[in-house]
TORVO-986742 format. One record per residue (C-alpha): residue in one letter; x, y, z. Coordinates in steps of 0.5 Angstrom, whole numbers, plus 2048, in hexadecimal, padded with zeros to 3 digits. Example, Ala and Ser with C-alpha at 12.3 -4.5 7.8 and 13.67 -1.06 7.14 Angstrom:
residues 2
@aa:A, x:819, y:7F7, z:810 .
@aa:S, x:81B, y:7FE, z:80E .
//
This chain:
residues 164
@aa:X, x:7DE, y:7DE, z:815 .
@aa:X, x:7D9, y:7D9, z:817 .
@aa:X, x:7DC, y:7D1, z:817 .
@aa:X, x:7D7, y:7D0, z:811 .
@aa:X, x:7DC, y:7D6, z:80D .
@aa:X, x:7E2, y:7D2, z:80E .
@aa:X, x:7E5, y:7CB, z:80B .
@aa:X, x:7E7, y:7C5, z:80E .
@aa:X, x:7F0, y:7C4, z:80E .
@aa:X, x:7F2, y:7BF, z:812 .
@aa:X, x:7E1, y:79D, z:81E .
@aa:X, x:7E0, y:79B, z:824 .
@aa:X, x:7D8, y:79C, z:826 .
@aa:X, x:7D6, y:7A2, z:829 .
@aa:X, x:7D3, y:79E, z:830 .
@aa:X, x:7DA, y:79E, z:834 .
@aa:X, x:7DD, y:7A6, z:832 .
@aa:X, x:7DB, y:7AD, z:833 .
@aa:X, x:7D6, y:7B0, z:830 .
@aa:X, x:7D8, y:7B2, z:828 .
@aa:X, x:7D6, y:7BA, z:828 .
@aa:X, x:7D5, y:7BE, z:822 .
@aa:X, x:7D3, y:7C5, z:820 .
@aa:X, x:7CC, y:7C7, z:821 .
@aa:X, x:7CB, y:7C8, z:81A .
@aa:X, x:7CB, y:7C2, z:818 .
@aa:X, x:7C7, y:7BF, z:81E .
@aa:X, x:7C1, y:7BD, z:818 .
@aa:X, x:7C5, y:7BB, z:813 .
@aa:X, x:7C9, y:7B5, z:818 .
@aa:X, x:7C2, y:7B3, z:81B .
@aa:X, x:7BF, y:7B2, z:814 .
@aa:X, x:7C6, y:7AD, z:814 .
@aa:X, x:7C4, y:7AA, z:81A .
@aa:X, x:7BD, y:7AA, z:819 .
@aa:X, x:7BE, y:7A7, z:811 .
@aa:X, x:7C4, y:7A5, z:80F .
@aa:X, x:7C6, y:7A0, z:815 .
@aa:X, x:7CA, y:7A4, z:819 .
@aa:X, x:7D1, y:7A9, z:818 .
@aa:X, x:7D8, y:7A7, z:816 .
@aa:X, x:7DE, y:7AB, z:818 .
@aa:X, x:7E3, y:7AB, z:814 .
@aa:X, x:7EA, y:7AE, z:816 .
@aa:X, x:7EE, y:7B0, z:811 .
@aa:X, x:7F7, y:7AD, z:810 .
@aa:X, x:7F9, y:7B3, z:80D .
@aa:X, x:7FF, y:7B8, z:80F .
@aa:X, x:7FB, y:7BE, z:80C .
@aa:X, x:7F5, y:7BC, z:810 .
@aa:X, x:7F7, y:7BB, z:817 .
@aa:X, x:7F1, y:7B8, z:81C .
@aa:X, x:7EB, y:7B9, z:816 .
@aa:X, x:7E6, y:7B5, z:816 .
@aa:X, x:7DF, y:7B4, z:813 .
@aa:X, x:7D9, y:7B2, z:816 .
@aa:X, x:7D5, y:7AE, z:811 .
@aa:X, x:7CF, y:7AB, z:80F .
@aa:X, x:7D1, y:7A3, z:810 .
@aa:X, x:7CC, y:7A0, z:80A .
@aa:X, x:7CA, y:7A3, z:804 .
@aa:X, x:7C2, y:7A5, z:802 .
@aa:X, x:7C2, y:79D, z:801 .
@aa:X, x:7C4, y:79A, z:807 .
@aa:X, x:7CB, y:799, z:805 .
@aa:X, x:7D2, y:79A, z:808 .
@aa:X, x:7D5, y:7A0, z:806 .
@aa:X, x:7DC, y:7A0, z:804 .
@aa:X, x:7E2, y:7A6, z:807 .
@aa:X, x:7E0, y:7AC, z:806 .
@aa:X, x:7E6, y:7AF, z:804 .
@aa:X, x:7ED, y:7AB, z:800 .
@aa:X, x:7F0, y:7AF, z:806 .
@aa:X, x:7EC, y:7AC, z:80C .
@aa:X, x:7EE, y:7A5, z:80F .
@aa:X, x:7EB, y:79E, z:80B .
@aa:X, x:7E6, y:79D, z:811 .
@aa:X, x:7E3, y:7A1, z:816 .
@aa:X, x:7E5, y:7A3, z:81C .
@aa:X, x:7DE, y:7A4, z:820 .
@aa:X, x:7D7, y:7A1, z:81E .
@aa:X, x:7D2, y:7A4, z:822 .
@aa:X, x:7CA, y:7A2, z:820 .
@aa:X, x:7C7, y:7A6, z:826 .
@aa:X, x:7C5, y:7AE, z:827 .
@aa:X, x:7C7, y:7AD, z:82F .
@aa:X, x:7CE, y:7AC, z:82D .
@aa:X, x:7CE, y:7B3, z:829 .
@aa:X, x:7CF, y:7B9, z:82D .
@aa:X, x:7CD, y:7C0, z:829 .
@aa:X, x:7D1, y:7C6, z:82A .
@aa:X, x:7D2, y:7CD, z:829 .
@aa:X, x:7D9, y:7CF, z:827 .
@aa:X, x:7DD, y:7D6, z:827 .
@aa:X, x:7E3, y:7D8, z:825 .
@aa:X, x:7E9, y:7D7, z:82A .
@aa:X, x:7EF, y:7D9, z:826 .
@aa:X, x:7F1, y:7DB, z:820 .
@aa:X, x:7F9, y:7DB, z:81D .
@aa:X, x:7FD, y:7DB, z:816 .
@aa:X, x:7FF, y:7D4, z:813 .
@aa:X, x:804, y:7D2, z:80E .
@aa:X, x:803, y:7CE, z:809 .
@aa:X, x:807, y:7C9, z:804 .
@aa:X, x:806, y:7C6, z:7FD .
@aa:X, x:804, y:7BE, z:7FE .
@aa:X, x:809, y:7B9, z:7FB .
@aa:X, x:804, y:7B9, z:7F5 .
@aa:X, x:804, y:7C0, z:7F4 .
@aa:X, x:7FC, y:7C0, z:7F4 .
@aa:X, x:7FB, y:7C1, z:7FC .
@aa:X, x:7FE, y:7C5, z:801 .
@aa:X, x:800, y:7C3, z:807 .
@aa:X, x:801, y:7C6, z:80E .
@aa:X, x:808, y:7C8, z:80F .
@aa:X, x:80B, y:7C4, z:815 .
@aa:X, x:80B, y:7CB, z:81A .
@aa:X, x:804, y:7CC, z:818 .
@aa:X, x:801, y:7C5, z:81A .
@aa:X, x:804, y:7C6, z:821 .
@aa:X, x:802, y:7CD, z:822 .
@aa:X, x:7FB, y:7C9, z:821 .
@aa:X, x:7FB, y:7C3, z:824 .
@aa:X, x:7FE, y:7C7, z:82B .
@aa:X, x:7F7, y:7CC, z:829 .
@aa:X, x:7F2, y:7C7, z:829 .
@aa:X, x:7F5, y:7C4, z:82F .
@aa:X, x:7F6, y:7CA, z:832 .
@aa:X, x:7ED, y:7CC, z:831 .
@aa:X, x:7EB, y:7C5, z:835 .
@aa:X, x:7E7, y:7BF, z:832 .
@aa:X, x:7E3, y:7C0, z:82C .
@aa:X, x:7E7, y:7C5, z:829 .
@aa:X, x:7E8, y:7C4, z:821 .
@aa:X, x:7EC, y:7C9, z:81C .
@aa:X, x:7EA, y:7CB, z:815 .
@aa:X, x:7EE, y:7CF, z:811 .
@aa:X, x:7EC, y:7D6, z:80E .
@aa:X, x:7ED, y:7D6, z:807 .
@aa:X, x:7ED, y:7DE, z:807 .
@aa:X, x:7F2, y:7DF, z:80C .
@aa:X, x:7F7, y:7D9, z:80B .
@aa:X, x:7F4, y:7D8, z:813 .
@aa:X, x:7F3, y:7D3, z:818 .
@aa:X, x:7ED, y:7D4, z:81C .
@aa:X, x:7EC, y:7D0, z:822 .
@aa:X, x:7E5, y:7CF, z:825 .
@aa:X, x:7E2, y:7CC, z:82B .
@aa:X, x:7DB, y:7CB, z:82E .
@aa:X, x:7D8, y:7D2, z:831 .
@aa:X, x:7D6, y:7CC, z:837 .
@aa:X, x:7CE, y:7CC, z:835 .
@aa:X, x:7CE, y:7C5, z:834 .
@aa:X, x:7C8, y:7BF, z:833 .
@aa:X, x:7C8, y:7B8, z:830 .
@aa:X, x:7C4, y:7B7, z:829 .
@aa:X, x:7BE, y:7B3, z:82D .
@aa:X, x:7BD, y:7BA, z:830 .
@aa:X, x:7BE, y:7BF, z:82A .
@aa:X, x:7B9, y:7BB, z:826 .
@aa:X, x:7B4, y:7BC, z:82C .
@aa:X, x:7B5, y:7C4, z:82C .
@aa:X, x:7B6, y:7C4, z:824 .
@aa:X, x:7B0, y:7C1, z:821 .
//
């Protein structure tokens, strides 16, 4: 199962941080971002349910105008503000462990959350896969996929240049 397969589960200016690094296959879709839409927006999430998720957004609409958060669970400002494709590192990743995790009701009902053990096993994985590393969940096997860079890596500049 390939990370486009799955689903997710749980602002300073990009000049003084690392490289933001984003999955190949949406290397187009975030230099049109840059490219048209003043830049990206990466938002974190607040929610227990959704533990280290983040959003990689556009930072203004199709008018020039400041987005709002992407989602009520991500916090009110954004973590990042990036506006240019050097500060954007291109990977490939590949899956590194895979395991089975328990989920509980949300205090609403509505929304399930990551029992406390399961959100410990995750974090401990995704820390144990090095930088970059990210979960999504696998809706048909109730599991937690983690994937890391394979190390073939390149800034968004130079994946503009090889893919015209």
């Amino acid at each position: 199962m390939t990370p486009s397969q799955l689903v997710p589960l749980g602002a300073a200016h990009s000049t003084s941080m690392k490289p933001h690094g984003i999955r190949a296959e949406n290397a187009a879709q975030i230099l049109d971002w840059i490219r048209t839409r003043g830049g990206l927006a990466v938002w974190h999430s607040t929610s227990r349910s959704q533990p280290g998720l983040s959003w990689t957004c556009p930072l203004n609409d199709e008018h020039g105008q400041r987005k709002g958060k992407p989602y009520p669970a991500s916090e009110e400002e954004p973590r990042r503000i990036i506006t240019s494709a050097d500060d954007v590192v291109v990977h490939t990743d590949v899956e590194v462990n895979r395991f089975p995790i328990e989920v509980q009701p949300g205090k609403q009902g509505s929304f399930m959350n990551l029992t406390d053990a399961s959100r410990a096993l995750i974090e401990r994985a995704i820390a144990d896969a090095g930088a970059d590393a990210y979960q999504l969940f696998d809706v048909s096997t109730h599991e937690a996929v983690i994937f890391a860079p394979n190390g073939d890596s390149m800034t968004l500049t130079e994946w503009a240049q090889v893919n015209p």
